[in-house]
C-alpha positions as CSV (number, residue, x, y, z in Angstrom):
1,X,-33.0,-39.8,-18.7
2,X,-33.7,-38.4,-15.6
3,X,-30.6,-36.4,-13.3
4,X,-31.7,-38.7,-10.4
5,X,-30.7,-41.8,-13.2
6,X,-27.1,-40.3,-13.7
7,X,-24.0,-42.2,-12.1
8,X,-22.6,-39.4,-10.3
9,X,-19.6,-41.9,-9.5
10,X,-18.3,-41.4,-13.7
11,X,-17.5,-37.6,-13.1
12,X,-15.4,-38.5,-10.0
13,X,-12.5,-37.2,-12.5
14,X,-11.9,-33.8,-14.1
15,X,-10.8,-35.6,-17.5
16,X,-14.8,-37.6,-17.5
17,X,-16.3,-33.9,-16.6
18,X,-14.7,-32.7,-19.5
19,X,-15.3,-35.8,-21.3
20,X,-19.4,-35.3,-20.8
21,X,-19.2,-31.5,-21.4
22,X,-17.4,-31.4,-24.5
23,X,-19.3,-35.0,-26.2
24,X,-22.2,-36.1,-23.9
25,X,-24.9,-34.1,-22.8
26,X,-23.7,-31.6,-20.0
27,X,-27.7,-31.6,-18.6
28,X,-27.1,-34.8,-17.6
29,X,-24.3,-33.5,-15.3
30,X,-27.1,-31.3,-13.2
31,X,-27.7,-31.9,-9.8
32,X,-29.2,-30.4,-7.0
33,X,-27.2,-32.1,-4.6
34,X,-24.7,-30.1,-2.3
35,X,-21.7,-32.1,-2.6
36,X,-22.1,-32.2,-6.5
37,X,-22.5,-29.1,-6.8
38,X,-19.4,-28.0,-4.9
39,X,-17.4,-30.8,-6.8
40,X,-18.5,-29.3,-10.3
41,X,-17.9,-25.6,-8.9
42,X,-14.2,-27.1,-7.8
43,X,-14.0,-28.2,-11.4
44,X,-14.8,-25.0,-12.7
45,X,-12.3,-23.4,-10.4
46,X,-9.7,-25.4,-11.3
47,X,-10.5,-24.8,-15.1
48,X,-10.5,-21.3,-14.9
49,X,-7.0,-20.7,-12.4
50,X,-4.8,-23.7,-13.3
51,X,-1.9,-22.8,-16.1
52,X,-1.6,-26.1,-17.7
53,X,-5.8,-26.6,-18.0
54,X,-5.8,-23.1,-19.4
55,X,-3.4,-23.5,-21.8
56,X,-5.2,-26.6,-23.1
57,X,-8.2,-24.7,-23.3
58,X,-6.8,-22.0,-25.1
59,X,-6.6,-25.2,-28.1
60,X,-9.9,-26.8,-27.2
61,X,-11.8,-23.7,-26.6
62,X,-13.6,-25.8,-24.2
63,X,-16.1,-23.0,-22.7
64,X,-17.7,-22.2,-26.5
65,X,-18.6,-25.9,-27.1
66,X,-22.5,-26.3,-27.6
67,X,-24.1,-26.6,-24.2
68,X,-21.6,-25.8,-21.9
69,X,-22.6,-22.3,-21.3
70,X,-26.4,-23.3,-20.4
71,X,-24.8,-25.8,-18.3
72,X,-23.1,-23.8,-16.1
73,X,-26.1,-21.1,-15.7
74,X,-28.0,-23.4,-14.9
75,X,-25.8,-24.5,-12.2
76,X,-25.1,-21.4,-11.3
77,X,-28.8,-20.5,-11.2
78,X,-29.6,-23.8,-8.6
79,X,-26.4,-23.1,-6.3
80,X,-27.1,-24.0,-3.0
81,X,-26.8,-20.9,-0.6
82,X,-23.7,-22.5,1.5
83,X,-22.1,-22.4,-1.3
84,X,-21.6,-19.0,-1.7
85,X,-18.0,-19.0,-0.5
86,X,-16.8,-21.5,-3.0
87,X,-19.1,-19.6,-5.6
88,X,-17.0,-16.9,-4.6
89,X,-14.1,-18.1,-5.8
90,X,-15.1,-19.2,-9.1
91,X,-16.0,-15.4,-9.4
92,X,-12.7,-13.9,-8.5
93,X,-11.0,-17.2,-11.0
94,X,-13.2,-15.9,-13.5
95,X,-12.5,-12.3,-13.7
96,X,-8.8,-13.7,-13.8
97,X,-9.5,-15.7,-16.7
98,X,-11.2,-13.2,-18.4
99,X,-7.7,-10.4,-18.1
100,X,-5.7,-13.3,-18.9
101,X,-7.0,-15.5,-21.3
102,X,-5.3,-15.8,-24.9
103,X,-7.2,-17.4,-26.7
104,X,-10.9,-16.1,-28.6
105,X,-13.1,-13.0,-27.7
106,X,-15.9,-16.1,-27.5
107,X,-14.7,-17.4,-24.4
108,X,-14.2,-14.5,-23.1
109,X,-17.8,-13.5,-23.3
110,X,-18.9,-17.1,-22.7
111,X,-17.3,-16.7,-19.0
112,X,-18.3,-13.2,-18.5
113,X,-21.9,-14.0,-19.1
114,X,-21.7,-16.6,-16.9
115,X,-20.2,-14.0,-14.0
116,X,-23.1,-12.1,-14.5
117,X,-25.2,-14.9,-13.9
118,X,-22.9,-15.8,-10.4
119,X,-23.4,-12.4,-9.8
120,X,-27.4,-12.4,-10.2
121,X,-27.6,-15.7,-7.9
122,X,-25.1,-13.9,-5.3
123,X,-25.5,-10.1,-5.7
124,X,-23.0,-9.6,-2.7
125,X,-20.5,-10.1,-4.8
126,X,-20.9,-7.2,-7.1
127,X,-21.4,-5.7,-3.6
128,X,-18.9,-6.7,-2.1
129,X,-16.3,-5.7,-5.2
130,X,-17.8,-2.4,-5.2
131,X,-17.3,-2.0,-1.6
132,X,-13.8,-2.9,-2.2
133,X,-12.9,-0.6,-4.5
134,X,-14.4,2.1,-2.8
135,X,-12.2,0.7,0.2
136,X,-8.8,0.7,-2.4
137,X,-9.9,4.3,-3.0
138,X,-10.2,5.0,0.2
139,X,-7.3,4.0,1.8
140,X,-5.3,5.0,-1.1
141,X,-5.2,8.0,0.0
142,X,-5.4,7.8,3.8
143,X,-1.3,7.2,4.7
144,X,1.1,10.2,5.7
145,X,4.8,10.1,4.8
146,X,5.7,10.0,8.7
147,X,4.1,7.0,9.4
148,X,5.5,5.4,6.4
149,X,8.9,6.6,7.4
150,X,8.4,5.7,10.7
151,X,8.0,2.0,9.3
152,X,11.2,2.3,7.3
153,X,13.7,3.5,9.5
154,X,16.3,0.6,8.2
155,X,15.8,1.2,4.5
156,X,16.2,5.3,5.6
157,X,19.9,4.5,7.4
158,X,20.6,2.2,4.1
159,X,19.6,4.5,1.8
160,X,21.5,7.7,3.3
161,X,24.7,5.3,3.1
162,X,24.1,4.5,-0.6
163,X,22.9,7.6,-2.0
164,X,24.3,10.3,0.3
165,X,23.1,13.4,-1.6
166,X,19.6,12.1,-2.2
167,X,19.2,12.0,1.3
168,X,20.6,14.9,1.7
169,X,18.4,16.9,-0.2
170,X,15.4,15.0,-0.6
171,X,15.3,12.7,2.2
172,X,16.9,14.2,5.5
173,X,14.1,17.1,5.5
174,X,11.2,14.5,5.5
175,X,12.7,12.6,8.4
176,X,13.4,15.4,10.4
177,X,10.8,18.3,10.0
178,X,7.2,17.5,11.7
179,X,6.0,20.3,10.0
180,X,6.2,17.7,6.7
181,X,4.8,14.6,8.4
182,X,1.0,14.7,8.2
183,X,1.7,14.4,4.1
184,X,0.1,12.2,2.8
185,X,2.4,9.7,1.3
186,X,0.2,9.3,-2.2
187,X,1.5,12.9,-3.3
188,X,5.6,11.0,-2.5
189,X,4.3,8.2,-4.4
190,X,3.0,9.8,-7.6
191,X,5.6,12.5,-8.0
192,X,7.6,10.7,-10.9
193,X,10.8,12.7,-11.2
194,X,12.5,12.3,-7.9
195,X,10.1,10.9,-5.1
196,X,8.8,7.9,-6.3
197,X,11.9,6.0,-6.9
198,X,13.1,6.9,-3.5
199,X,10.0,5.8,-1.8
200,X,10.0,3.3,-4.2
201,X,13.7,2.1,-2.8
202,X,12.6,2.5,1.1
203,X,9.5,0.7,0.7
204,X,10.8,-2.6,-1.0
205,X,14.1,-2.5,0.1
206,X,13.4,-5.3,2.9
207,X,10.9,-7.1,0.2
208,X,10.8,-9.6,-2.3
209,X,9.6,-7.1,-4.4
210,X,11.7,-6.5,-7.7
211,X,12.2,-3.0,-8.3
212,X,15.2,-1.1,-10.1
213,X,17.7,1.5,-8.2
214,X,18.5,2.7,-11.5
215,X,16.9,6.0,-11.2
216,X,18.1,6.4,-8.0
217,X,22.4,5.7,-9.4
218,X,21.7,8.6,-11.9
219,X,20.4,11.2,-10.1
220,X,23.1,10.4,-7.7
221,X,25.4,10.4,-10.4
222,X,24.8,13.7,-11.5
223,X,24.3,15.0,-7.7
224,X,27.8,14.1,-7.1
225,X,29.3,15.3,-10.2
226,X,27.8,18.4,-10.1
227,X,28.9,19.0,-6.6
228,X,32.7,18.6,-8.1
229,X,32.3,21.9,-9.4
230,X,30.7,23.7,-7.2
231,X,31.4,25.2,-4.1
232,X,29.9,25.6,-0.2
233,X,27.6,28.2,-0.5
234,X,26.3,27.1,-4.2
235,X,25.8,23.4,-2.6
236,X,23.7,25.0,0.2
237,X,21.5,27.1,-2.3
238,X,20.8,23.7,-4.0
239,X,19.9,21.8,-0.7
240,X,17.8,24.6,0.3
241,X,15.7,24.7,-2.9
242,X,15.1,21.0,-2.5
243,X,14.2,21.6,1.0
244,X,11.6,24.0,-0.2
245,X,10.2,21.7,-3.1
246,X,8.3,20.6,0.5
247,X,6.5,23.1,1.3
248,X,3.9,22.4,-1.6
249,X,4.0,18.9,-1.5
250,X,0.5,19.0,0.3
251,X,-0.8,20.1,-3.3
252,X,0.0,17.2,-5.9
253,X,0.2,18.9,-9.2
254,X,2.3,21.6,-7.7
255,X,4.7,19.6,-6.1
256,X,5.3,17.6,-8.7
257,X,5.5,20.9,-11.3
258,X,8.1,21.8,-8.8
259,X,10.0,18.7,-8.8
260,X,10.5,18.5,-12.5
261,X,11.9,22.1,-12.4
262,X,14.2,21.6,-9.7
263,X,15.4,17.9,-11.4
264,X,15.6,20.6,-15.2
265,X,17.7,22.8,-13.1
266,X,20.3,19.2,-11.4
267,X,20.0,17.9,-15.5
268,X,21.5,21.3,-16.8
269,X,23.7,21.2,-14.2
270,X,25.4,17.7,-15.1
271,X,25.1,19.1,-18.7
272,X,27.4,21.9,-18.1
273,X,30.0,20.1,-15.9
274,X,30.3,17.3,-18.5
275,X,30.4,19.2,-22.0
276,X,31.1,23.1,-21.1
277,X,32.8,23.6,-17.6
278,X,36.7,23.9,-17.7
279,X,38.9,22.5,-14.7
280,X,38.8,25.0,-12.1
281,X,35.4,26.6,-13.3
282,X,32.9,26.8,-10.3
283,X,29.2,26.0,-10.8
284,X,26.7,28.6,-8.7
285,X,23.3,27.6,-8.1
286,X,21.4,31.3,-7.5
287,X,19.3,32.1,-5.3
288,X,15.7,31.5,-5.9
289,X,13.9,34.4,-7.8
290,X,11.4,34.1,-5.3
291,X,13.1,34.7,-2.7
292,X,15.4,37.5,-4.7
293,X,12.3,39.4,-5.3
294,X,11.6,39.4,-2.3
295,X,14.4,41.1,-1.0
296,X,14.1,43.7,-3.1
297,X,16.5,42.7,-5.6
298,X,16.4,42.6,-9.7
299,X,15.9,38.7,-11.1
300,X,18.0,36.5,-10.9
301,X,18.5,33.1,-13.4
302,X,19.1,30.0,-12.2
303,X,22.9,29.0,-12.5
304,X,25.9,30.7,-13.7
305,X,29.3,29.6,-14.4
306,X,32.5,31.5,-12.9
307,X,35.6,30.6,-15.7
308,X,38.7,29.6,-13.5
309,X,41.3,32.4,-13.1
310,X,38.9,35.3,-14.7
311,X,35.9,37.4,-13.6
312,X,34.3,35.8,-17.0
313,X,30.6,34.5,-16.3
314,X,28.4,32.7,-17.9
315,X,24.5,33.0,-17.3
316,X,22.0,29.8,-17.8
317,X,18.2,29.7,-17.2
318,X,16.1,26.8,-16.8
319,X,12.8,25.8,-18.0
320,X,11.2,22.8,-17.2
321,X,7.8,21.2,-19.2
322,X,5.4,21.2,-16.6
323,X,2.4,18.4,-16.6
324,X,0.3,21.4,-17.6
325,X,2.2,22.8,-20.1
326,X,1.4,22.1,-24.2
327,X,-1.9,20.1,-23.7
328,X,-5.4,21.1,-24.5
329,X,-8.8,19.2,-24.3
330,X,-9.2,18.9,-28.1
331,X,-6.0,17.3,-28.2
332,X,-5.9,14.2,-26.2
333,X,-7.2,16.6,-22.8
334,X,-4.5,17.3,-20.0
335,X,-5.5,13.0,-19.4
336,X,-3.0,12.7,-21.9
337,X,0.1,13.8,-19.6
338,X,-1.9,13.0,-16.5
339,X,-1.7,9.5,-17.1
340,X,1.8,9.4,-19.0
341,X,3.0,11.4,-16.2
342,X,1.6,9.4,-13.0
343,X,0.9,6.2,-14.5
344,X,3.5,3.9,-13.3
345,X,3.9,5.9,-9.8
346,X,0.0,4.8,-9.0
347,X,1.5,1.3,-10.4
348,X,4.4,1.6,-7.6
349,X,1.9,3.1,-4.7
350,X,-0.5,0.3,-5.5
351,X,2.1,-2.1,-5.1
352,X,3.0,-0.6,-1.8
353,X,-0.6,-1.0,-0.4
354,X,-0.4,-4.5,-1.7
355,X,3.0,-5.3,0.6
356,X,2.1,-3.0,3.6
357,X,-1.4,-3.4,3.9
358,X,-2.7,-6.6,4.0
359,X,-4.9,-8.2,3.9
360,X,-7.2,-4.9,2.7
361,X,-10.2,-6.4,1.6
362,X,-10.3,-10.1,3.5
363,X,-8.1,-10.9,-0.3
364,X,-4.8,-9.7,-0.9
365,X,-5.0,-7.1,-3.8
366,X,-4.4,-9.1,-6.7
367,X,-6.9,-11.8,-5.9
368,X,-9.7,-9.1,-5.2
369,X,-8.4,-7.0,-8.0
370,X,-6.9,-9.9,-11.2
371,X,-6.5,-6.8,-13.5
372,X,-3.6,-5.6,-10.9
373,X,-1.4,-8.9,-11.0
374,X,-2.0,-9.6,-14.9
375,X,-1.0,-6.2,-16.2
376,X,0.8,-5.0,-12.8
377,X,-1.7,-2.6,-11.9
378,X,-2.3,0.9,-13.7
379,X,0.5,-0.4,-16.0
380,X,-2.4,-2.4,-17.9
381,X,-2.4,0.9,-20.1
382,X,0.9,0.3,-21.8
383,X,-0.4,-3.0,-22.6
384,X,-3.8,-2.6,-23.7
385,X,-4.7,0.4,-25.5
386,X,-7.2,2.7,-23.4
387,X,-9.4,5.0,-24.7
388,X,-8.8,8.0,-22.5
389,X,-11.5,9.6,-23.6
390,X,-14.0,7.4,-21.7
391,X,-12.2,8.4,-18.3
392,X,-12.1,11.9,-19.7
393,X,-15.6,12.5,-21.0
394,X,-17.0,10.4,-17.2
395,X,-18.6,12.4,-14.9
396,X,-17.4,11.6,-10.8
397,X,-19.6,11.9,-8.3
398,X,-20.2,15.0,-7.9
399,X,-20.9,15.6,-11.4
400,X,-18.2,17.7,-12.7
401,X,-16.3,16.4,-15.9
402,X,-13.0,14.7,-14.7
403,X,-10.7,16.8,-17.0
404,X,-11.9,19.5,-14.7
405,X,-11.3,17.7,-11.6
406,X,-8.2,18.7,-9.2
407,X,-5.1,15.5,-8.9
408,X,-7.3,13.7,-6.1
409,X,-10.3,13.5,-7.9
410,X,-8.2,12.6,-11.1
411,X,-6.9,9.5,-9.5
412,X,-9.9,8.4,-7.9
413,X,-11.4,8.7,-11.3
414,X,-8.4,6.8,-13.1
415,X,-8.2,4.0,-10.2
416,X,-12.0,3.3,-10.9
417,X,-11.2,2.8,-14.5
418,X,-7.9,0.7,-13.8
419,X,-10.0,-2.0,-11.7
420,X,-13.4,-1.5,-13.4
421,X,-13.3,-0.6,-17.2
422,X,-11.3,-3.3,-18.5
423,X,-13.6,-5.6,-17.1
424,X,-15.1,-5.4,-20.1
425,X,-12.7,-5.3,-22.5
426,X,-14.1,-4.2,-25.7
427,X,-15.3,-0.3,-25.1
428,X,-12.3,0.4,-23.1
429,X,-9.7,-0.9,-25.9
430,X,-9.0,0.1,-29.9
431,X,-7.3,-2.3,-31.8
432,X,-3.5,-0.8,-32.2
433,X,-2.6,1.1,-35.4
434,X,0.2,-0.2,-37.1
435,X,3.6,0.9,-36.1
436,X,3.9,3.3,-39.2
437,X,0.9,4.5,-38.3
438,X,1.7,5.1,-34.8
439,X,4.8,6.2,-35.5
440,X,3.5,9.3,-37.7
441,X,0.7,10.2,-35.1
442,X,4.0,11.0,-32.6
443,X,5.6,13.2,-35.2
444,X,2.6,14.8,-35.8
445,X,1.9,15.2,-31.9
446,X,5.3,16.4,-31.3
447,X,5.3,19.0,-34.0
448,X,1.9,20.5,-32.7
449,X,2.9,20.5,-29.0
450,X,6.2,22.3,-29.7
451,X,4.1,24.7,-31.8
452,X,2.1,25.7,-29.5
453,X,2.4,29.2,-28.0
454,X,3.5,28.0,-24.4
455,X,7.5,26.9,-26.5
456,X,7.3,30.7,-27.6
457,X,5.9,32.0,-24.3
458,X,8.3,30.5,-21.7
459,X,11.5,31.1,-24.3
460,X,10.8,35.1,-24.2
461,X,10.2,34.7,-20.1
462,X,13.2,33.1,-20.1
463,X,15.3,34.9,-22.5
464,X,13.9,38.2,-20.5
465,X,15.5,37.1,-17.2
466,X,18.2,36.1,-18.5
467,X,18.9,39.7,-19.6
468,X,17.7,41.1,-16.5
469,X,20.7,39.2,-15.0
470,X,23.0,39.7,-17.2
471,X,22.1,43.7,-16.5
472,X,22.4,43.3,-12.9
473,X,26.0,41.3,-13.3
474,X,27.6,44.1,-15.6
475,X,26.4,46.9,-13.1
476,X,28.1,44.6,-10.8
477,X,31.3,45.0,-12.5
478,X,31.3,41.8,-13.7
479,X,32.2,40.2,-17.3
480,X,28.9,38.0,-18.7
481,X,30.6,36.1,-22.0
482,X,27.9,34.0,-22.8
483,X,23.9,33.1,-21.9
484,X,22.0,29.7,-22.3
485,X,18.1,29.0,-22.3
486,X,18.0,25.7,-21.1
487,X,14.8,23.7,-21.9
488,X,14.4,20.2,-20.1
489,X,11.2,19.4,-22.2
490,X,10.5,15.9,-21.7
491,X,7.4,15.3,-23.6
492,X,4.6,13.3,-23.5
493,X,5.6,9.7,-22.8
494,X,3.0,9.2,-25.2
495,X,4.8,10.9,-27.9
496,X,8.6,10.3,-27.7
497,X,8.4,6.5,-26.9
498,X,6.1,3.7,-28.1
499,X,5.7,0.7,-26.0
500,X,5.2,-1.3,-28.9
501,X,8.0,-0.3,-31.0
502,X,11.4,-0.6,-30.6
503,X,11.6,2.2,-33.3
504,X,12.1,5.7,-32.2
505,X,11.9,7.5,-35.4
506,X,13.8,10.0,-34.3
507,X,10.6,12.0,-32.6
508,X,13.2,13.9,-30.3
509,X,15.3,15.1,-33.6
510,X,12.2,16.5,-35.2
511,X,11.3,18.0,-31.8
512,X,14.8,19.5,-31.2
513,X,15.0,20.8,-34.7
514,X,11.7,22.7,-34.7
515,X,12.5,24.1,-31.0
516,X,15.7,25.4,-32.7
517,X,13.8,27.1,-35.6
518,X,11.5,28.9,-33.2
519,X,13.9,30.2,-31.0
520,X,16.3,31.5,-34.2
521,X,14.4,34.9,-33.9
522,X,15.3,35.4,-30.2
523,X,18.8,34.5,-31.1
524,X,19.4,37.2,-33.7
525,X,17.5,39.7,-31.7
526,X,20.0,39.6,-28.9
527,X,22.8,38.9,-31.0
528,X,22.3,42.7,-32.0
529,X,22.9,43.8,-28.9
530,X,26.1,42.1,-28.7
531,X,24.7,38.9,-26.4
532,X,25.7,35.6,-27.6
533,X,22.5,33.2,-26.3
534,X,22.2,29.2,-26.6
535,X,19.6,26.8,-26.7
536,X,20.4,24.1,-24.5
537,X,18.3,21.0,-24.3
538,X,20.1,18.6,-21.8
């Protein structure tokens, strides 16, 4: 039978299209007329995008029956070229499908095959998605923080009434220094320990947007307790090292090392007010050591604790796990903590450019980008399994390995992977161990992190100052009673929590217990000089 012989009139209905795919003979349902054509593409489209047809699917399996596949490339192959728009569509429902089908690997690669034949009868659109992403790149990391707070002056006045010492000492310096406001807002956004949550709260605090101001209660919490116990000229020391955590924030990776040593320094804080301070004891930030130093004097540590109605004083420094710190290329490569570390912030930021900038591309960014909406952006690597080491071992444009490249390059590399990688879903994924399996890979981690000579290193630096200052306190004329090492070592997301476990195994006991045993030696070497010392993990 000829397609000029078919009744076009008995695939008027997308339950007789299916009918002929599935038990005719889907050649008979080729045409070379316009209208037909865009009817059968709006079939496909609805196919791929609607819920309830996809959930039926994922029992028929409708796209792996015999024939269906050279159906549609040869469709595909005869489009007319006016229908390149609706074309386009089927592309971006595809790519959707693809992410978020349930169902078998064969339909999957039935309906990516047939992209790839869209894309050979259109090649603007792999053009055109390239272009975008170079464009998502691109203005990822074009916004300054003062434009941004320029645009939230509401959420600033709300959030200064709700978390008065977060803005205090994290917020009032960005909205009133111009020396801060040609920042670009990405290194705000992708600082995980205090900034993102508070850009987090000004940016979708007038939005639909869910987001959680959870982070934002307990650093508050512990700000305000903290301040209890301390007095005027401690409080200022603290706002003025927060105001300085600014002065680098032009340089990702140190801002954010600074950040999560200042946020070690708050957590010790609460630690001591809640479980060693007395009533009437007064909690002293110091002065900065860099700033000591530079005045000539010997070091200082970072807090101390004056013991109400005595000269007695109690000494504490605090080191904080830096991105950088415990992670080598032969082990998992500084991607490891990279991603754990910034993951979800790029997550957040993405998000923003989704609600603030639109439309980017023509297509808001979850219909350009489907991988974004089905796995909420970067997130998609706490869902499916990625094999770092194919973003690690890439090369970027200018040919240098990414786990060389500085923090921009990093992102640019991992946002490329985000959107393009799990495209194809098979290289970029591992099937996932079993949860005993994964569960002994953390304890084995964990144990060869804390090994590693940085634990020893920074525990003699910081056992060093501490007697420095305890030197400089007795010359003072001053009574030290006691010293604590404080070590806020939040590992590798990667090793203390498992997104597919509720089971923690108790990675953070082995880790604590092993941190213990290496810093026994320090413990008894001091103790012989009549120092009592702690290790304090908060």
């Amino acid at each position: 039978m000829r397609t000029s012989d078919i009744d076009h009139s008995k695939v008027g209905t997308l339950e007789e299209f299916i009918h002929l795919l599935k038990y005719g003979n889907p050649e008979l349902l080729k045409t070379e007329n316009v209208s037909d054509q865009s009817r059968l593409l709006s079939y496909l489209s609805f196919l791929l995008g609607s819920e309830p047809v996809s959930q039926q699917l994922r029992d028929q399996e409708l796209f792996v029956w015999p024939g269906v596949e050279q159906f549609f490339a040869e469709l595909f192959a005869d489009l007319h070229p006016d229908l390149e728009s609706k074309a386009n569509e089927v592309f971006q429902q595809g790519w959707s499908f693809v992410v978020g089908f349930i169902g078998s690997h064969n339909a999957q690669h039935v309906v990516r095959r047939l992209l790839t034949r869209l894309e050979e009868r259109f090649p603007c659109f792999k053009e055109a998605y390239e272009q975008h992403l170079l464009d998502l790149v691109n203005d990822f990391f074009q916004p300054t923080i003062g434009k941004f707070l320029d645009q939230n002056n509401e959420s600033i006045e709300i959030l200064s009434t709700l978390f008065p010492a977060i803005y205090d000492l994290f917020v009032s310096p960005l909205a009133t220094s111009p020396s801060h406001k040609n920042r670009k807002l990405f290194n705000f956004y992708c600082n995980p320990w205090i900034y993102s949550p508070i850009m987090n709260f000004l940016a979708k605090r007038d939005c639909q947007n869910h987001f959680s101001e959870w982070p934002l209660q307990w650093l508050e919490e512990r700000l305000q307790a903290v301040k209890l116990y301390t007095n005027d000229e401690s409080w200022r020391e603290l706002v003025t090292k927060s105001h300085e955590l600014l002065d680098p924030s032009d340089d990702l990776e140190a801002f954010a090392n600074g950040c999560s040593g200042l946020l070690g320094e708050i957590k010790t804080a609460f630690h001591l007010v809640k479980n060693i301070c007395h009533p009437g004891d007064i909690l002293v930030f110091l002065e900065d050591d860099n700033r000591t130093r530079a005045k000539n004097k010997k070091k200082n540590c970072d807090l101390m604790v004056i013991r109400s109605g005595s000269d007695g004083r109690i000494l504490i420094e605090v080191k904080a796990k830096s991105p950088r710190h415990g992670v080598e290329d032969a082990e998992a490569g500084m991607w490891d903590d990279f991603v754990s570390n910034f993951n979800n912030s790029i997550s957040s930021y993405l998000g923003y450019l989704d609600c603030k900038i639109a439309p980017i591309f023509g297509l808001s960014l979850r219909q350009s980008f489907p991988l974004f909406s089905a796995h909420e952006g970067s997130g998609y690597g706490a869902v499916l399994p990625l094999v770092y080491q194919t973003i690690a071992n890439s090369q970027t444009s200018d040919n240098t390995p990414a786990n060389k490249c500085q923090a921009v390059k990093k992102i640019e590399t991992l946002l490329r992977a985000f959107f393009m990688k799990p495209l194809v879903l098979y290289p970029t994924c591992v099937p996932l161990p079993s949860d005993d399996a994964r569960l002994s890979e953390r304890h084995q981690l964990t144990e060869s992190v804390v090994r590693k000579d940085w634990v020893r290193n920074i525990m003699q630096k910081g056992v060093d100052q501490l007697q420095e200052a305890c030197k400089r306190q007795v010359e003072e004329g001053h009574q030290v009673s006691k010293l604590y090492l404080s070590l806020d070592l939040s590992l590798s997301y990667r090793l203390l929590q498992d997104p597919f476990s509720y089971n923690d195994g108790n990675v953070m006991v082995s880790a604590t217990r092993k941190l213990e045993e290496i810093f026994q030696p320090f413990r008894d070497e001091l103790s012989l000089n009549g120092l009592d010392i702690e290790l304090l993990l908060p």
